[in-house]
N, C-alpha and C positions, 0 to 999 in steps of 0.2 A: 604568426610564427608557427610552424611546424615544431607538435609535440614532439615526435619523433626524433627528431633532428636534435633538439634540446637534452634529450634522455640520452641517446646515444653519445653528445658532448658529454654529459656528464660519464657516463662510464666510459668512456676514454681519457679522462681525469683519473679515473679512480684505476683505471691501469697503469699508467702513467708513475703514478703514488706508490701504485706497490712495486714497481719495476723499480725507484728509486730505493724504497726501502730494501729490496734485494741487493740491491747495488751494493747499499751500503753496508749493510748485512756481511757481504763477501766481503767489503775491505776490511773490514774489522778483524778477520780471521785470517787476512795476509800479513806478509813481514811488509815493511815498508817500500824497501825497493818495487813488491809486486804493483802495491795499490796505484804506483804511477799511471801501470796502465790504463785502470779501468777509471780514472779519474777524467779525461775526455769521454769516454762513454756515459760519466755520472753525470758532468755538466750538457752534454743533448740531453739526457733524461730530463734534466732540470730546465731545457728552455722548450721541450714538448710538453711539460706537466703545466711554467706559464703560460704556453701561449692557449691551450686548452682555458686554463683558469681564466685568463681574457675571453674567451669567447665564451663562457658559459656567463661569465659578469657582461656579458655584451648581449646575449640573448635575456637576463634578465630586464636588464636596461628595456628594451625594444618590447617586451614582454607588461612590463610595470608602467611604462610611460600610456600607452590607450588605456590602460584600467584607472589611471588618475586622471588624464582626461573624460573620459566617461564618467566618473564620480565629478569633478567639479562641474559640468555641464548639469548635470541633477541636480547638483545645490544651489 
């Protein structure tokens, strides 16, 4: 697995996070009728933040699995 690749998921996670907590950030300071709008924009933030979150729990997986085969192989 490409380091890079891994690092990069990860800070696209963590943009992801703060774009959400902007998000929400702003509703909080609208009246209610506004926050409708940005309510579809919060929930894409929120299926780009899991599907990131899968893929960084999926590069560990892929990551973690040859380092415990290589450990049981030694034992």
């Amino acid at each position: 697995m490409d380091v890079k690749r891994i690092l990069d998921t990860i800070r696209e996670v963590e943009v992801w996070a703060q774009r959400m907590e902007s998000l929400k950030g702003r509703m909080r300071g609208l009246p209610r009728s506004q926050r409708a709008t940005l309510r579809s924009e919060l929930e894409i933030v929120h299926q780009q933040l899991e599907h990131y979150q899968a893929l960084v729990a999926d590069m560990k997986r892929s990551v973690a699995q040859p380092m415990f085969s290589d450990f049981v192989e030694k034992v």
